[in-house]
N, C-alpha and C positions, 0 to 999 in steps of 0.2 A: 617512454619517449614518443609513443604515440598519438598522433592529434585526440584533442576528445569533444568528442558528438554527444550531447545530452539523448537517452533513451528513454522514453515516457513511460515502461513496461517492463517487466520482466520476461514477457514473451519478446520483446524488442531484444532484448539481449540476448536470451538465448538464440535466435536468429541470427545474430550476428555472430557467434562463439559457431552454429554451424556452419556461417558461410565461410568462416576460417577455416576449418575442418577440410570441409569441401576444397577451396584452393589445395591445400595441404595433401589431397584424396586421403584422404583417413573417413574410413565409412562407419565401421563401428569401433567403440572404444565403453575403455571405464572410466567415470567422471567422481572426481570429488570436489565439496567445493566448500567453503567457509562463509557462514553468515550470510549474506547476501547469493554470493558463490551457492550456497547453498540450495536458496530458492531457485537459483537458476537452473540446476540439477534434477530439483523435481521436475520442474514444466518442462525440463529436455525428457523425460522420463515418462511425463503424462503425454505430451504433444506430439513425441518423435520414441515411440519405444523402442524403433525398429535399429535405431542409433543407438545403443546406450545397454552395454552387458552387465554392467554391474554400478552400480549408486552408492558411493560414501556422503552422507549428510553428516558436518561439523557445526555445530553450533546455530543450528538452522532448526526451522518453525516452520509450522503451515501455515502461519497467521503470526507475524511480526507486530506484536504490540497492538497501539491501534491506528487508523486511518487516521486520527484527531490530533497525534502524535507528532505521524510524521508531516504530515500538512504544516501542523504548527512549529516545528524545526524548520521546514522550508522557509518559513515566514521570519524568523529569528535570521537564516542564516542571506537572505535577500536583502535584511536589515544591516544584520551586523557584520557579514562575512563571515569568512570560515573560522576566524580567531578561538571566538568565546567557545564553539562545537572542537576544535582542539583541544583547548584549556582541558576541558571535561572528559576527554579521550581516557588519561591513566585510572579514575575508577571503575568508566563503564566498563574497557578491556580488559584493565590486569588486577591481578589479586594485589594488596597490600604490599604482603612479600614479595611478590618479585618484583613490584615497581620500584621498592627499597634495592633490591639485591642489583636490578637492571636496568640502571637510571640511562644508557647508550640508547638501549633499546627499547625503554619507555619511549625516548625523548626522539626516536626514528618513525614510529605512531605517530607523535602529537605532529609531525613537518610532514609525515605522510599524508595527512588531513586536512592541515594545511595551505598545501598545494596541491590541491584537487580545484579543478576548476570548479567556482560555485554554478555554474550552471548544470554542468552533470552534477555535482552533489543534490541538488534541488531536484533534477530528473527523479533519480535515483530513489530518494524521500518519497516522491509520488507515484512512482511504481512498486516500494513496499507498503505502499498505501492503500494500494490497491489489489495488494496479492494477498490471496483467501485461497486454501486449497483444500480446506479441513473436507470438506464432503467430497472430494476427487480422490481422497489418498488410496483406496480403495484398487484403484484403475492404473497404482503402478506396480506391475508386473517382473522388479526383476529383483535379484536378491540386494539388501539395502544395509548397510552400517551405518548407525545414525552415533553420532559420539558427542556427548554433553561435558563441560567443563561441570566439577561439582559446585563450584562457586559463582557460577556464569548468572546475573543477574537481566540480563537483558533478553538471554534466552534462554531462560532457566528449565534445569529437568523434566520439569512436569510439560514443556514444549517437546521435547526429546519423546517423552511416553506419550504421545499425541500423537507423535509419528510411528513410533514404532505398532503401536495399537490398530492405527489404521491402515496401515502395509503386511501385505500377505505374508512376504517375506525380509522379515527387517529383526533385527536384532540389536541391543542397547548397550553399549559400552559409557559408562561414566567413568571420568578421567581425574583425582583426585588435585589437589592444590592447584587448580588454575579457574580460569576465568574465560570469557568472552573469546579472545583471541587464546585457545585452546593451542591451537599447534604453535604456536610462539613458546609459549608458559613451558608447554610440556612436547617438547618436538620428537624426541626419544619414544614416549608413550604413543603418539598418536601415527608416529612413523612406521613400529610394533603393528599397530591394529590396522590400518590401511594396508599394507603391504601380505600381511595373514588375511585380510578379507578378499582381495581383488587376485591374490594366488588363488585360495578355495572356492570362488564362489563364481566365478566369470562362467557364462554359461555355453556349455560345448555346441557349437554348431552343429546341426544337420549337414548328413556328408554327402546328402544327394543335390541339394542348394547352397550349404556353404553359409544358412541363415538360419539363427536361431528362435525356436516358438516362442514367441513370447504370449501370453495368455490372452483372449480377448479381452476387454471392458465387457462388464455384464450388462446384460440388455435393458433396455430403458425401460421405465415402466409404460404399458400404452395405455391411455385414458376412455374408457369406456365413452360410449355414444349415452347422453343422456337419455332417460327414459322419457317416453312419452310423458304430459303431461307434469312434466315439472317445472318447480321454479328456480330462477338463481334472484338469490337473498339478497337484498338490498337495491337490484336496481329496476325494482320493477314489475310487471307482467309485461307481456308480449312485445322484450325489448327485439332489436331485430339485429339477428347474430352478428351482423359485420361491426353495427356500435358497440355490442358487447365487446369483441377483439379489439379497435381503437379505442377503448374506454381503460382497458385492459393493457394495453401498450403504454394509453399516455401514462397510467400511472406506474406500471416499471421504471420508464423512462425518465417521468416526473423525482420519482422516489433513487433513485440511483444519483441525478443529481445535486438534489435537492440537501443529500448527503455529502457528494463531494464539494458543495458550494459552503452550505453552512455549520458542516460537520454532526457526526453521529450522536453526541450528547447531545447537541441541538436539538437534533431531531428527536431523538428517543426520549427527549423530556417533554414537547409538543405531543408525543404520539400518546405516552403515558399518562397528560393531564386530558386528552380527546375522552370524551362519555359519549353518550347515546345523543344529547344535545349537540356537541362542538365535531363531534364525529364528522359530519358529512363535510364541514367547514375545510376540516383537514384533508380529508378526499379529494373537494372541489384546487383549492393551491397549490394539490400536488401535482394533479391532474392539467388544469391550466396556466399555471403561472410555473412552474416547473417546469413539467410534461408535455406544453404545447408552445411556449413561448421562449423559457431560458435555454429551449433544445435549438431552436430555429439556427441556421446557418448563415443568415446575411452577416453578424457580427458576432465578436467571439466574447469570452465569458469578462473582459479586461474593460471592455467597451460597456457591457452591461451594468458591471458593478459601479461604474463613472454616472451611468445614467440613474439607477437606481441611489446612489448618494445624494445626485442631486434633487432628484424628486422628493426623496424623505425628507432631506433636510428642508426645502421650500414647503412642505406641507406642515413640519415641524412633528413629524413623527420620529421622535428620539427613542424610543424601545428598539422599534425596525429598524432604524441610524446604526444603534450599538452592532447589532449581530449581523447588518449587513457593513459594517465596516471591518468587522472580521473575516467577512466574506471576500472584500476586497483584497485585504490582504494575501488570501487564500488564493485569489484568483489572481496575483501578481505583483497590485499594484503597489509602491512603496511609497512609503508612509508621506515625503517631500511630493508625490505625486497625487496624495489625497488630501495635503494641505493646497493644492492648487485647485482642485475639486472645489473645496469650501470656498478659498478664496473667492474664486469666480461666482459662487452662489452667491457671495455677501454683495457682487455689484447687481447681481440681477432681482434677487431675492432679496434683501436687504441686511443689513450688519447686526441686528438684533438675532434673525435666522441662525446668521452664519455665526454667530457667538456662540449661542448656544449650541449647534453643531460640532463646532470646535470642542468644547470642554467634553461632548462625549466620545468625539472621535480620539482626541488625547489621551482619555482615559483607555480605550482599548486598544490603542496604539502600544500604550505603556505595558498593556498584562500582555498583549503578542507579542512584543516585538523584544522581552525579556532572555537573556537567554538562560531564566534560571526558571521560566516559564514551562 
């Protein structure tokens, strides 16, 4: 019954789970959490170790599917609503059998889902989109029960030994006949193993502070001072260090979005087909037209993708049209919103343009905005 704020993050939520806390004065505690719950747990573990004695990970991953994934359910469900991502509820979560055995409690999921305001569902989407912790797992510190459903397709075991592999202290309980929503399926088993983890394992405070060690993150690696007389590959002789570092920015920053705009298969098919000829091409767009331009702050990503439809389509560049009308999507806009897009080009630009724009923005409207997509 709580209002609900869309959170763009997982770091957003876990901040907001401690400033509950905090009201609350509860200083340290043991967290478990499911699925999503789950990631939140890490980042409260990675972020805030000094919070957090013990870690139950249910059904939880270091890396949820892919970015390409959940972008594109956001895009499905800005479409269609929450309906059709309901409908689909009983395989992702439940095994066969109990969906047979527990038609109350199937059917308490599917209205759960529901009635989620789609705009936190869509948050949500874009904050496991964005959560990667596989190379941090390392840096959590406290003893960790990670618990996999044996049937759980969405986050399946080999997710589970990702975790446990990469936590110092973590140890793997699989949980037989269930699925996805694990503590549903099997409440008895996982009620067992949380309640035996978080008795043994909670770590006893220091009696002179009252606060428990938790282990540092180990030290960073430091980067050696280049030798005298060398060179850096590609861009040059005697570039002069500060463009080296802005050259070097734009294209983190290029490359980070460039990903979140037009998705990682996208990209990793561009990257893949780049040689020693097209190479530097790839450089140059990620650098500029990524990196230095779709960063800029006067307008946001909603407004660019409007700008950039129009411009393809009046030049009649329909390859670029295709992938940046997935982009639009991606970036917000819906579908009745980019038939207004074309329209308006057909007065300015002319009706042959906007024709043709049409038939291919239709077409990728039709494979996004699928919810079987």
């Amino acid at each position: 019954g709580a209002p609900a704020h869309p959170a763009p993050s997982v770091a957003e939520l876990a901040a907001r789970l401690l400033a509950t806390l905090d009201q609350l004065g509860v200083e340290r505690f043991g967290y478990a959490g499911c699925s999503i719950g789950g990631a939140i747990g890490a980042e409260l573990a990675l972020r805030h170790p000094h919070r957090v004695g013990s870690l139950a990970l249910v059904a939880a991953s270091p890396r949820f599917g892919t970015a390409d994934s959940f972008r594109q359910r956001g895009v499905v469900v800005r479409t269609n609503g929450l309906d059709p991502i309901a409908r689909a509820t009983p395989e992702r979560w439940f095994t066969p059998g109990f969906a047979a055995a527990q038609p109350a409690i199937v059917e308490w999921a599917v209205q759960m889902v529901r009635t989620t305001d789609p705009g936190c569902y869509i948050a949500a989407c874009e904050a496991l989109a964005a959560f990667d912790i596989r190379a941090e797992l390392s840096r959590i510190g406290v003893p960790t029960l990670v618990v996999a459903g044996a049937d759980d397709q969405v986050t399946p075991a080999a997710d589970a030994r990702v975790l446990v592999a990469g936590i110092a202290d973590a140890r793997l309980a699989l949980v037989p006949g269930a699925s996805h929503l694990t503590p549903v399926e099997q409440p008895m088993a996982v009620t067992d193993l949380l309640v035996r983890h978080f008795s043994s394992s909670w770590q006893s405070p220091d009696h002179s502070t009252g606060m428990t060690a938790i282990p540092a993150p180990p030290p960073k690696p430091v980067l050696s001072p280049m030798p005298p007389g060398a060179e850096v590959v590609g861009l040059g002789h005697n570039v002069p260090e500060p463009l080296l570092d802005a050259r070097a920015d734009a294209y983190d920053q290029g490359i980070k979005v460039r990903r979140e705009v037009l998705g990682d298969a996208h990209v990793d098919r561009a990257q893949s087909l780049a040689d020693e000829f097209t190479g530097d091409f790839q450089d140059f767009i990620t650098r500029y037209a990524w990196g230095e331009v779709w960063t800029r702050p006067g307008i946001d990503r909603r407004i660019r993708s409007v700008v950039t439809l129009t411009a393809l389509a009046a030049r009649g560049h329909l390859d670029e049209l295709a992938f940046h009308t997935r982009a639009a999507l991606r970036n917000g806009l819906t579908p009745t919103e980019i038939k207004e897009v074309l329209l308006h080009t057909g007065v300015y630009c002319g009706v042959p343009t906007a024709n043709s724009a049409f038939a291919v923005a239709q077409r990728i409207i039709r494979e996004e905005t699928s919810p079987e997509g």
